[in-house]
PAVEXDO-848513 format. One record per residue (C-alpha): residue number from 1; residue in one letter; z negated, x, y. Coordinates in nm, 2 decimals, m for minus. Each point is the difference from the previous one (the first is absolute). Layout:
residues N
   num   residu        z        x        y
   NUM        A        Z        X        Y
...
***
This chain:
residues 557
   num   residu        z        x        y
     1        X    10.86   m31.32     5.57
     2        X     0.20     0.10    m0.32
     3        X     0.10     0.39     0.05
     4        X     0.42     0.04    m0.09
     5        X     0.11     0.07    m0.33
     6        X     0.15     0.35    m0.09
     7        X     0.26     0.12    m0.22
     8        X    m0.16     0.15    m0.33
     9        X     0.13     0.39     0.05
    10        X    m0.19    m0.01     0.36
    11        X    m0.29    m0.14    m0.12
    12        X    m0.06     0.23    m0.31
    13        X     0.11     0.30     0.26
    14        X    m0.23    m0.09     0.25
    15        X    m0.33    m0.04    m0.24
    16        X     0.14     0.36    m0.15
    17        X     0.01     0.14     0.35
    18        X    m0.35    m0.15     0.05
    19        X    m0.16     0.11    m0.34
    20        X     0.20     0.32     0.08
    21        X    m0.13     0.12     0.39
    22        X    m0.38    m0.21    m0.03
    23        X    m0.18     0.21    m0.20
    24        X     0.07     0.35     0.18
    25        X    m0.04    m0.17     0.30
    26        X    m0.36    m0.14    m0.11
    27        X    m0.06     0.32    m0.16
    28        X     0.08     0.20     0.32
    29        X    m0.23    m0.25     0.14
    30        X    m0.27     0.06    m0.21
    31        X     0.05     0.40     0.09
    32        X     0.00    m0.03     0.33
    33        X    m0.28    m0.20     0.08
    34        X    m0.21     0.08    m0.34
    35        X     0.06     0.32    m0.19
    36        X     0.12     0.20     0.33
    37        X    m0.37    m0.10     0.15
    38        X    m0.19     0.06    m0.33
    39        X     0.18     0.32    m0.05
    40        X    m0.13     0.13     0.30
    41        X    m0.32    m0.12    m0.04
    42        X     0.00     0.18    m0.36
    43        X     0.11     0.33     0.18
    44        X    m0.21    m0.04     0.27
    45        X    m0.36    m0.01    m0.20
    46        X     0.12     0.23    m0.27
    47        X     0.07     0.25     0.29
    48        X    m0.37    m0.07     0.13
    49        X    m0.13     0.00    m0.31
    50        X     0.15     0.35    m0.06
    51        X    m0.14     0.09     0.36
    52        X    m0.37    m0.13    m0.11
    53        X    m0.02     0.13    m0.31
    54        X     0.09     0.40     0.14
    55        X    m0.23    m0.01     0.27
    56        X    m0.27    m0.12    m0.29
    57        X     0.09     0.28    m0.22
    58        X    m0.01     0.23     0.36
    59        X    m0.33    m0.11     0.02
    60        X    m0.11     0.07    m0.34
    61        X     0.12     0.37     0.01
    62        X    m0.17     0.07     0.28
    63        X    m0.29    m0.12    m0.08
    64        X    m0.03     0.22    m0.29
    65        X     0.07     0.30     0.27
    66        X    m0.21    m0.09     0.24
    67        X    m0.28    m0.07    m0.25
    68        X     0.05     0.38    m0.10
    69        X    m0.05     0.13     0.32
    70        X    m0.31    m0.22     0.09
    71        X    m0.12     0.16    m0.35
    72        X     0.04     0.36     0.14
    73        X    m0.13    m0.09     0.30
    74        X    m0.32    m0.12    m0.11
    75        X    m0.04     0.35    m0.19
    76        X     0.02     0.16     0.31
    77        X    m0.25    m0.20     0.20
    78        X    m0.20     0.08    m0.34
    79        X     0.00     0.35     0.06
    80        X     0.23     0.12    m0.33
    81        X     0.05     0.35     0.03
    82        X     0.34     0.13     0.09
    83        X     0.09     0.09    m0.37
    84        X    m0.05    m0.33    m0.16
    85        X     0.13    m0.15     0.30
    86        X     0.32     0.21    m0.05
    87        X    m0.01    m0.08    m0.40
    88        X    m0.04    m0.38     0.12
    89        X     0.29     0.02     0.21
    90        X     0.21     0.15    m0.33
    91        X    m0.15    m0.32    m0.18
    92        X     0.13    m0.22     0.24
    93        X     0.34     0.14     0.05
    94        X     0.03     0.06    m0.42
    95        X    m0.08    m0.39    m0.07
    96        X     0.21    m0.18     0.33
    97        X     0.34     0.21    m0.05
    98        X     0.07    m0.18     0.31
    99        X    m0.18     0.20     0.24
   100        X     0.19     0.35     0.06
   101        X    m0.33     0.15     0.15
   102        X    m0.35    m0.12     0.14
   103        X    m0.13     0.25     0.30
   104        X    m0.35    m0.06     0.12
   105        X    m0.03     0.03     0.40
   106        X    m0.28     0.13     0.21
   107        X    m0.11    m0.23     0.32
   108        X     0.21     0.27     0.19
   109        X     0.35    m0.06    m0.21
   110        X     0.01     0.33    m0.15
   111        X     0.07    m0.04    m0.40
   112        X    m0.30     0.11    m0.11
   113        X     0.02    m0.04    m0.41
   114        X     0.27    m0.11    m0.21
   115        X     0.07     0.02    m0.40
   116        X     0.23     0.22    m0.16
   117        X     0.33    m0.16     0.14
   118        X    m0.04     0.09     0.40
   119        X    m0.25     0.26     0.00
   120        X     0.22     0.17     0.21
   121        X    m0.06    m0.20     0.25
   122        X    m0.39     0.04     0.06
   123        X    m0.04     0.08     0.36
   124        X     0.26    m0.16     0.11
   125        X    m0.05    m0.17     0.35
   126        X     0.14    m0.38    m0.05
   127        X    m0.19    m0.16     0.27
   128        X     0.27    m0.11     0.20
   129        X     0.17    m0.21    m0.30
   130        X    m0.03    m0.36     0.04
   131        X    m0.21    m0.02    m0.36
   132        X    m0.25     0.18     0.19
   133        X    m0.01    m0.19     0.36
   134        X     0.06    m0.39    m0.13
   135        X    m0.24    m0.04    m0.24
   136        X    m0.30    m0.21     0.20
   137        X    m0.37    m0.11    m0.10
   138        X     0.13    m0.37    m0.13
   139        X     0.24     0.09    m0.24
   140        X    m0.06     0.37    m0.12
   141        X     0.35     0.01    m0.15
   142        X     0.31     0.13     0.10
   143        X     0.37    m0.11    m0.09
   144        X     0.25     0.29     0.07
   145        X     0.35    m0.02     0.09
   146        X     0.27     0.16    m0.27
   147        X     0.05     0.33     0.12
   148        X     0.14     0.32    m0.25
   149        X    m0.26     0.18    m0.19
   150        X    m0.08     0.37    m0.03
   151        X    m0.09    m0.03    m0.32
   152        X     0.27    m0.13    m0.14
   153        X     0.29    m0.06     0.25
   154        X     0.02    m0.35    m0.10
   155        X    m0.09    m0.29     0.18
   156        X    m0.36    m0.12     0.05
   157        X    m0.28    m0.11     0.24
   158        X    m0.37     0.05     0.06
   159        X    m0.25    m0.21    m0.13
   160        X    m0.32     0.04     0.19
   161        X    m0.38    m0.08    m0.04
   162        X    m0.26     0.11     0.25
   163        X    m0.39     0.06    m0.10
   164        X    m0.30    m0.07     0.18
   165        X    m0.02     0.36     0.14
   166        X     0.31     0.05     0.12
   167        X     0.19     0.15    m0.29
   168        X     0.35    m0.13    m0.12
   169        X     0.15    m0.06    m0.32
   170        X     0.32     0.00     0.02
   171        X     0.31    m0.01    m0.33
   172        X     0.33     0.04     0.02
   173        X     0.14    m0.24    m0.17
   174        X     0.34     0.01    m0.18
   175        X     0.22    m0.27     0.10
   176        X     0.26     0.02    m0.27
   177        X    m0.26    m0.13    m0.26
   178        X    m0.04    m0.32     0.25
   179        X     0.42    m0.12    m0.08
   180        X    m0.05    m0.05    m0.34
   181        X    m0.39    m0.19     0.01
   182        X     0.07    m0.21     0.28
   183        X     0.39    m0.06     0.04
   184        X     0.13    m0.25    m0.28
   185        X     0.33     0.02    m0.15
   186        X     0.20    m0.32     0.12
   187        X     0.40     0.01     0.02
   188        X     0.01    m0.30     0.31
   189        X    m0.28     0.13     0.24
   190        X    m0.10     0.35     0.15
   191        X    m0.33     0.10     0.00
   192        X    m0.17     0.27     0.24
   193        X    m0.34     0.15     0.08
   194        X    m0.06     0.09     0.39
   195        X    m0.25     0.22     0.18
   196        X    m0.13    m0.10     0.30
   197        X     0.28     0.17     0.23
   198        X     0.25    m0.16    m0.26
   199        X     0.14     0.25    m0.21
   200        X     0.10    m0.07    m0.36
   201        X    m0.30     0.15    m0.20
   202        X     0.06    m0.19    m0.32
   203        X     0.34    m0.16    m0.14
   204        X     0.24    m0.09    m0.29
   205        X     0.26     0.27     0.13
   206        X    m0.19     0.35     0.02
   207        X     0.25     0.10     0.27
   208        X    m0.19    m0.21     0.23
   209        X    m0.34     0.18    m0.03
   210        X     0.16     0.34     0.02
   211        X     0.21    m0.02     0.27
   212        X    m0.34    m0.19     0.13
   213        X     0.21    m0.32     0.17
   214        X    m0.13    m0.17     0.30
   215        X     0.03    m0.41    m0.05
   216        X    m0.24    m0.02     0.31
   217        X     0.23    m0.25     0.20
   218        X     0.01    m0.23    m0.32
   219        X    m0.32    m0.05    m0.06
   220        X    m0.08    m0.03     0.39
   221        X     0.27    m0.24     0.02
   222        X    m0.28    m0.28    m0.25
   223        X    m0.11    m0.26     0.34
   224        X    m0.39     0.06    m0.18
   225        X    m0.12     0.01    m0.34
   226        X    m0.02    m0.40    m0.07
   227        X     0.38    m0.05     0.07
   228        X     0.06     0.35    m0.18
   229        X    m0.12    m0.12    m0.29
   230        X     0.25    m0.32     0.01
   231        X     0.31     0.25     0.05
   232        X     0.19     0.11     0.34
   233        X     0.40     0.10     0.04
   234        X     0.02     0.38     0.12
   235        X     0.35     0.08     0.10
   236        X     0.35    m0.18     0.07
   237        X     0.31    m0.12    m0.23
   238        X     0.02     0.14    m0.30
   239        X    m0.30     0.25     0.04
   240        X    m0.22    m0.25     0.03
   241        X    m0.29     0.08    m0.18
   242        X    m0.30    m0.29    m0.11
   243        X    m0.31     0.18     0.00
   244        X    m0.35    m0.07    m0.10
   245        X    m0.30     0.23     0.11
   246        X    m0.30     0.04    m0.14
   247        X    m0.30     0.22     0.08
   248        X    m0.22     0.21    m0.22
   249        X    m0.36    m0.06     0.07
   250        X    m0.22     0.23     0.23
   251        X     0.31     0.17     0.04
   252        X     0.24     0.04     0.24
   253        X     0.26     0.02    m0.26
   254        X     0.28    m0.28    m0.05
   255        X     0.22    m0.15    m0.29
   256        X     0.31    m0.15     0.10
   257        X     0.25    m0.16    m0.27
   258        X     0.35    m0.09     0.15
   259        X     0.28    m0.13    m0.18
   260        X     0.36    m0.01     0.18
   261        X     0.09    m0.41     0.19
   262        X     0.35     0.02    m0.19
   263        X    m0.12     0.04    m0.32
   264        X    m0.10    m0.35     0.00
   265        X     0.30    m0.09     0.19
   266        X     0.24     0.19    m0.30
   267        X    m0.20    m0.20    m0.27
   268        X     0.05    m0.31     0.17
   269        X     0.39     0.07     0.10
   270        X     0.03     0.10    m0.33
   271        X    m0.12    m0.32    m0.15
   272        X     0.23    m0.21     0.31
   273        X     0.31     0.15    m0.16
   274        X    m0.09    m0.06    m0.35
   275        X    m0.02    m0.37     0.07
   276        X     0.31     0.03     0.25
   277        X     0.18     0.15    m0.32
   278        X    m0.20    m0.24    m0.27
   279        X     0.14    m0.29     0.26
   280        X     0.33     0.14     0.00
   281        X     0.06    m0.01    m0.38
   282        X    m0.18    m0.30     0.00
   283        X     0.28    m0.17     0.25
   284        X     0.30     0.18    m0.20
   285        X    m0.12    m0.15    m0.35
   286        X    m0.08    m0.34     0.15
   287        X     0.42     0.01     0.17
   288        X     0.06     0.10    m0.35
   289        X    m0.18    m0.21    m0.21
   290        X     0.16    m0.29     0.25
   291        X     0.33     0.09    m0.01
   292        X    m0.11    m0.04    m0.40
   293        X    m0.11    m0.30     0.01
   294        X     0.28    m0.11     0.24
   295        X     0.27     0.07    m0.31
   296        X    m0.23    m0.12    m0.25
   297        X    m0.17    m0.28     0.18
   298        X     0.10    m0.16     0.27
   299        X     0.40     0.01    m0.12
   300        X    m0.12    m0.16    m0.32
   301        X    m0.20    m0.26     0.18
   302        X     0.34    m0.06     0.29
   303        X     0.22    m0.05    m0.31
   304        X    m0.25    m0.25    m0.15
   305        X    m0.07    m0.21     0.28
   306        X     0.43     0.02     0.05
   307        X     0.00    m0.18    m0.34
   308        X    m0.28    m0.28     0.10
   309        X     0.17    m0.03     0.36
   310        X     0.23    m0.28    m0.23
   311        X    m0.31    m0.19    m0.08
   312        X    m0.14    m0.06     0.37
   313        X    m0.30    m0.22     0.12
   314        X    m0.13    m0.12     0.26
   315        X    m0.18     0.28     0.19
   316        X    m0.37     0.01    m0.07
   317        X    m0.27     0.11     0.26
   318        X    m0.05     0.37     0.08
   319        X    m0.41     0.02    m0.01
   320        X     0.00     0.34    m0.02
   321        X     0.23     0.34     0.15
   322        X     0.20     0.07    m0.32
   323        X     0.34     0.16    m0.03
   324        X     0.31    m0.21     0.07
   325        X     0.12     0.09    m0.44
   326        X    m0.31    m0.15    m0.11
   327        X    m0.07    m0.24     0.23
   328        X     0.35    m0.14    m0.13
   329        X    m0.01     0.09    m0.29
   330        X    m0.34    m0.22    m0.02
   331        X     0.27    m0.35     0.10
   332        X     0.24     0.11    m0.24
   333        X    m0.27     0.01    m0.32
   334        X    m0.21    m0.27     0.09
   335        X     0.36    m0.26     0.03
   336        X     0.12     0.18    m0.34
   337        X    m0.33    m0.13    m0.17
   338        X     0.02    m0.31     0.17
   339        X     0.37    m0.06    m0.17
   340        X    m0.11     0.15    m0.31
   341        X    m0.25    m0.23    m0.08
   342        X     0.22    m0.27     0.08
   343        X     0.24     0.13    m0.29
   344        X    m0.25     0.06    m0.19
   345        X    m0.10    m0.36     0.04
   346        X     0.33    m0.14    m0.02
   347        X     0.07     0.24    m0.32
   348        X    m0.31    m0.13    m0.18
   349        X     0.06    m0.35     0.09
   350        X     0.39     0.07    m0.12
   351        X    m0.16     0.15    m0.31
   352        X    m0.24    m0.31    m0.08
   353        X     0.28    m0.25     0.06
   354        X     0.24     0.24    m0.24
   355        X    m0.31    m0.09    m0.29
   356        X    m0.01    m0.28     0.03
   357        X     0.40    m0.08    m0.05
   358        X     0.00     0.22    m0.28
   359        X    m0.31    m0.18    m0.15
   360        X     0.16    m0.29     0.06
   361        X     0.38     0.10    m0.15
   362        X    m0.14     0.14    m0.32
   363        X    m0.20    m0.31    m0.07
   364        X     0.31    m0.21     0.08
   365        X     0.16     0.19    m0.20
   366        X    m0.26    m0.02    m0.32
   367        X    m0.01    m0.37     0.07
   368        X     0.36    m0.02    m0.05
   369        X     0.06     0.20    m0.29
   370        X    m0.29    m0.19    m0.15
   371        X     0.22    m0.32     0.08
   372        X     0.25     0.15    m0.16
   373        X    m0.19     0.10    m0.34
   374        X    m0.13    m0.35     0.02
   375        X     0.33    m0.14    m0.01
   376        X     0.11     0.20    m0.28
   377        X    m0.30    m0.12    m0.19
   378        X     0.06    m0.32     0.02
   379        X     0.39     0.02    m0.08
   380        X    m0.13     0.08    m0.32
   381        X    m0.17    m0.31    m0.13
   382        X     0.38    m0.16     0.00
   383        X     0.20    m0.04    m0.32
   384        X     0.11     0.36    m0.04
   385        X     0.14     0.24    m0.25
   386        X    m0.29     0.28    m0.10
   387        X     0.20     0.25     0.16
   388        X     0.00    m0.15     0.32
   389        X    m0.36    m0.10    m0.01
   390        X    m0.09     0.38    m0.08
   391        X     0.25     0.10     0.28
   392        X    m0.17    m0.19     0.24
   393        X    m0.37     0.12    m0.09
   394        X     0.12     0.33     0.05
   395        X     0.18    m0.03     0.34
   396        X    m0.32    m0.21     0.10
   397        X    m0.21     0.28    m0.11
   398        X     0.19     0.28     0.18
   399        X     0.01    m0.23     0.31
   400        X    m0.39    m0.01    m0.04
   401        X    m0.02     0.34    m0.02
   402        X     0.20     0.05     0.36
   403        X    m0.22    m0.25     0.17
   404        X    m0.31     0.20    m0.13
   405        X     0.10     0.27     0.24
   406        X     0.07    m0.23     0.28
   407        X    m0.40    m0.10    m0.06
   408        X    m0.12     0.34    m0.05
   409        X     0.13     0.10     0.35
   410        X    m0.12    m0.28     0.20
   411        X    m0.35     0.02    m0.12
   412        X     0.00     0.36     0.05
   413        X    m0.02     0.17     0.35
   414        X     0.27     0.25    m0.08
   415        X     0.32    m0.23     0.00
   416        X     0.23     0.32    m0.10
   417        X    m0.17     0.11    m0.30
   418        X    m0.14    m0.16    m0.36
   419        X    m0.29     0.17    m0.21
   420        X     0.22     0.05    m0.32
   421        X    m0.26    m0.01    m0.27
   422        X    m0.15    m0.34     0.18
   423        X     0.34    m0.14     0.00
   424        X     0.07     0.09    m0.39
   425        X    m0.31    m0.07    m0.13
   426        X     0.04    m0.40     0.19
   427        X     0.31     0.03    m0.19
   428        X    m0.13     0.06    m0.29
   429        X    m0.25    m0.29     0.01
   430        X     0.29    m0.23     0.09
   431        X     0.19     0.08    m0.34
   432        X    m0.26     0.10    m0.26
   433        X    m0.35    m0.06     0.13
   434        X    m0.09    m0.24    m0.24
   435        X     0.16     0.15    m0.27
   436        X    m0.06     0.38     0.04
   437        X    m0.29     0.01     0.23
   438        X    m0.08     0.38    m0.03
   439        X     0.32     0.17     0.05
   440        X     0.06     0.15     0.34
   441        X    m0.13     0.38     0.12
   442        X     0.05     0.06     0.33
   443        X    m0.22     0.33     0.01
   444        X     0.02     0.30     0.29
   445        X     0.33    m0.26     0.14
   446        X    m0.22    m0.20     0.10
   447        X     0.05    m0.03     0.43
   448        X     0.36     0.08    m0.08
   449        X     0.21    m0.16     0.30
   450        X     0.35    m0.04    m0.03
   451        X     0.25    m0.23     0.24
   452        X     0.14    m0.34     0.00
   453        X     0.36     0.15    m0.16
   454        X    m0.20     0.20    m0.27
   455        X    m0.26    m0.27    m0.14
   456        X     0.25    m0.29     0.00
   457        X     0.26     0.22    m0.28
   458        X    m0.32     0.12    m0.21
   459        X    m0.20    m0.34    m0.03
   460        X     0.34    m0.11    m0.12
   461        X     0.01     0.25    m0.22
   462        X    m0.32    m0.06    m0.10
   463        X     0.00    m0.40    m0.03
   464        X     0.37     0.08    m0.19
   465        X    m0.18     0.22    m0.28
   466        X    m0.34    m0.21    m0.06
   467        X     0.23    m0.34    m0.03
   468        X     0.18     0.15    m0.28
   469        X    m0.32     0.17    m0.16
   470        X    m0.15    m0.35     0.05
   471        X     0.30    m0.12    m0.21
   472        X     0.06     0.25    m0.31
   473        X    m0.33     0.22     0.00
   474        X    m0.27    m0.13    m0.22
   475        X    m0.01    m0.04    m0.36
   476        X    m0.10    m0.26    m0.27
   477        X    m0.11    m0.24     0.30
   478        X    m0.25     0.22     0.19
   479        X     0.03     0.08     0.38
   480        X     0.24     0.28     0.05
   481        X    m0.18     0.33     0.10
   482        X     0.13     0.16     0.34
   483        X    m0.13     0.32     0.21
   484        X     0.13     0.04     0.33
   485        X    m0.09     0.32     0.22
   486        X     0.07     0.11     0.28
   487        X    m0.05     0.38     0.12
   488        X     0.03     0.24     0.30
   489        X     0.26     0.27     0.00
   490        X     0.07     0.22     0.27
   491        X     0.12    m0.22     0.29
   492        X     0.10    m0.29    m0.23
   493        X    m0.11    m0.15    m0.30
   494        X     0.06    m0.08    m0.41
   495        X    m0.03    m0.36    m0.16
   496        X    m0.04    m0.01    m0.35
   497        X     0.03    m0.34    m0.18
   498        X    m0.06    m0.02    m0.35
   499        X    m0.03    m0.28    m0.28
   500        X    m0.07    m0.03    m0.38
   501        X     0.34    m0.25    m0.08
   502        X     0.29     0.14    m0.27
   503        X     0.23     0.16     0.28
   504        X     0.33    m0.11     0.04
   505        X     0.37     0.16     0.00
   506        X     0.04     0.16     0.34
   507        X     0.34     0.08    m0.03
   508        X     0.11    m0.38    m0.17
   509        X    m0.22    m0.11     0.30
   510        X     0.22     0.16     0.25
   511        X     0.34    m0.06    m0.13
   512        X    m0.06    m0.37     0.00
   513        X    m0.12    m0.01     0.37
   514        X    m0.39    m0.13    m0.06
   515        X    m0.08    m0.14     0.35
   516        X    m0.39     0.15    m0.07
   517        X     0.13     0.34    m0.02
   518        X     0.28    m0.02     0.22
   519        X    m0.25    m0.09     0.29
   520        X    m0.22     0.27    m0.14
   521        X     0.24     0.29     0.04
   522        X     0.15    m0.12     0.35
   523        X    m0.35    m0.04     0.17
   524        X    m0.11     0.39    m0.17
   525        X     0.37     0.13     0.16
   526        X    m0.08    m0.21     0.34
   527        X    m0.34     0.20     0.00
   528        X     0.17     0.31    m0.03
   529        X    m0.22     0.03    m0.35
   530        X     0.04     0.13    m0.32
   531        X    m0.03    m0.22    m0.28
   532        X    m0.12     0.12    m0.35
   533        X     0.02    m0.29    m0.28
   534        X    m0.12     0.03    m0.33
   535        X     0.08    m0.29    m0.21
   536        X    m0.05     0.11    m0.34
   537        X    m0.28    m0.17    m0.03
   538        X    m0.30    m0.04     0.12
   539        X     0.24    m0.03     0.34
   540        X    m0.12     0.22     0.26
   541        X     0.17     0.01     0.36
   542        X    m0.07     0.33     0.23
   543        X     0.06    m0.09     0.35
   544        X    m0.04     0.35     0.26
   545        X     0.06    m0.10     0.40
   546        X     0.08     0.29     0.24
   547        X    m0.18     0.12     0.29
   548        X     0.22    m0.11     0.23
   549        X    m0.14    m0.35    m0.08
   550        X    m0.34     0.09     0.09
   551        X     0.13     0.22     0.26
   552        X     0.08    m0.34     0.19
   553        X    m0.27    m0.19    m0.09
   554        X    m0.19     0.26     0.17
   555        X     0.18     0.05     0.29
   556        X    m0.06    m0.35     0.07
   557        X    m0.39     0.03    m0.04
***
């Protein structure tokens, strides 16, 4: 089923609106149910990652301490006397800056040696400390809690190693050396280091570690360590915290890296009201841009088809959903080519039939005129005076000449127009081709077109001048000597016609009314030409033709 045409302006403003609203929506889409997921993801095992790699670096650390200890330890089941013990002790403490002092307990508790830092302390009952009381026979070593040191009022906790008869090593270990080796620097995600009752013993903001904050309920709040290391929500609304825990190794020490649930939620709003807003301007420039095209398109295209609504068709079948404009605008064109190709047809046939009447005129015409020259001809074998016979060649000749224009144009397919320098030089061959053979230049005029009204007065001309050179020129009974040429000026052209007779008395000539030059000086002033005569012998006649004679013969080519 065909779907309904539209108007043009609805259909170009619905596929705006469309290109306009579809690809925010698809890109909304896309970050709802692609990037929004991914980004979490991304967050999610950067935040673990961050959690893994502390507790690894935890690990490291105190392995170096407790390696230390073990070290002093074994010198004390080896006997070492109490001075190099003491100057061991100073070894230890010089080289691991992170231990604030090492004290070396008795089975009782009572401190019973320590290195220079603590030595204050020897004697000192510490039995009932947990360092002393936790340590069992399966792991020898002992994890403290942060608690605030005597020897430096900072922040620290007990590391603990226990020897095979009874004595303890323990170190205080300085905490705030822990923040900067284990906590990385990373501006999305927080990164801490808990003791075993949960307080903050190692973190990016050194407030933490003094004031010695307890995080206990988050990192009680992981279900286990398996789906602690996925991530877990502590917290409600906007405090909602996404936390991954970690634990060090042989410790009872935690990492946990937390990163705020609306910080992914900001990114992602953030991004919703960029496209809103990209979708917005989108929808303003596509109104725009159709309102554009409305003035510059569609109004166009409604006065068109108002000026092809004269030349109506039958309708045509509607394949496809196109707009009403085109769709009729479609009829309109296709009945406008179907009538212009019958003009066309009727206009070529017109044309053909317009040939072939002017073919046929001017060779009707040559015909006649050839009758006519005939005629003449033969009037001449009567009984007549010399005079009259010579009259009669002449007219017979000049009618000769018109009919060879009448020929030239029917054998030609330009019926308007002669080639000039074709149509002298037959003339020329008519008159004196046997007798001057090698007299006529046409030159650069050769091609030179001229109309009907212009050849007819100059091939008189022409035939008018070489009669009469035919006649006087010529001396002691040789052929008379004639040059005729025929050159291109600008937009009109010079005929120069030149013989060898005696000349003649130009002015004698006039006053008696000689038909020859009468005819002459008519045909140059019908032309619109100026005539230059020299008859002072040898004769020379100067013919120069206007543009405006070529002007016309070009128009009609």
């Amino acid at each position: 089923m065909n779907k309904k045409p539209v108007r043009l302006k609805f259909a170009l403003f619905r596929a705006f609106v469309l290109v306009a609203f579809l690809p925010p929506v698809l890109l909304l889409a896309a970050n709802d149910f692609v990037v929004q997921p991914r980004l979490e993801r991304d967050f999610a095992a950067r935040a673990a990652s961050l959690a893994r790699g502390a507790a690894n670096t935890a690990e490291y650390a105190l392995t170096l301490a407790r390696s230390s200890l073990e070290e002093l330890a074994f010198l004390v089941e080896a006997g070492t006397d109490r001075k190099s013990l003491s100057r061991a002790i100073d070894a230890k403490v010089s080289a691991f800056p992170s231990f604030e002092a090492i004290l070396i307990l008795d089975p009782t508790g009572r401190v019973d040696l320590t290195g220079t830092a603590g030595s204050e302390y020897v004697g000192l009952d510490l039995s009932d400390l947990p360092l002393f009381l936790a340590p069992d026979a399966t792991t020898r070593v002992f994890y403290g809690n942060a608690f605030v040191s005597p020897f430096s009022g900072k922040s620290s906790a007990f590391i603990a190693v226990k020897s095979a008869s009874g004595f303890r090593i323990a170190g205080a270990f300085r905490l705030s050396g822990l923040s900067a080796a284990v906590v990385p620097a990373d501006p999305a995600s927080r990164v801490r280091l808990l003791d075993g009752l949960g307080t903050v013993i190692a973190s990016d903001d050194p407030r933490e570690v003094a004031m010695q904050l307890n995080l206990r309920p988050l990192a009680l709040a992981a279900p286990d360590p398996a789906q602690a290391n996925e991530g877990y929500v502590y917290g409600f609304g906007a405090d909602a915290l996404r936390c991954f825990l970690s634990e060090v190794p042989c410790t009872p020490w935690k990492v946990i890296a937390s990163y705020p649930e609306a910080s992914i939620a900001a990114t992602l709003n953030f991004e919703r009201l960029a496209l809103a807003l990209a979708s917005l301007l989108g929808l303003v420039a596509s109104l725009a841009l159709a309102r554009t095209l409305s003035e510059r398109v569609t109004r166009p295209v409604a006065a068109l088809l108002a000026a092809t609504r004269s030349l109506e068709a039958p309708r045509i079948p509607r394949n496809k959903p196109a707009a009403l404009e085109l769709i009729e605008l479609a009829e309109n064109f296709s009945h406008m080519r179907a009538r212009v190709t019958e003009h066309e047809a009727a206009l070529e046939a017109a044309l053909a039939q317009r040939e072939v009447l002017l073919r046929e005129l001017h060779h009707r015409v040559k015909n006649n005129l050839q009758i006519v020259a005939s005629l003449l001809s033969l009037q001449r074998g009567r009984d007549l005076s010399p005079e009259a016979e010579a009259a009669l060649s002449e007219s017979s000749e000049r009618v000769r000449t018109l009919a060879l224009v009448h020929e030239k144009l029917y054998r030609s397919s330009d019926f308007a127009t002669v080639d000039l320098g074709e149509y002298l030089g037959d003339i020329y061959a008519n008159v004196l081709g046997a007798a001057c053979p090698a007299g006529w230049t046409a030159g650069e005029a050769a091609g030179l077109r001229v109309d009907i009204e212009g050849a007819i007065p100059v091939g008189l001309i022409v035939n008018e001048i070489l009669s009469n050179a035919l006649k006087y020129a010529g001396r002691g009974g040789r052929p008379p000597k004639v040059e005729l040429i025929l050159e291109p000026l600008e937009g009109g052209y010079r005929l120069s016609i030149t013989d060898d007779g005696p000349g003649f008395d130009l002015a004698a000539a006039r006053a008696s009314g000689r038909l020859g030059l009468v005819l002459i000086e008519s045909l140059a002033h019908q032309l619109g030409a100026t005539l230059n005569i020299d008859a002072s012998g040898p004769t020379r006649y100067e013919l120069i033709v206007p543009a405006k004679r070529r002007k016309a013969a070009n128009d009609q080519g």
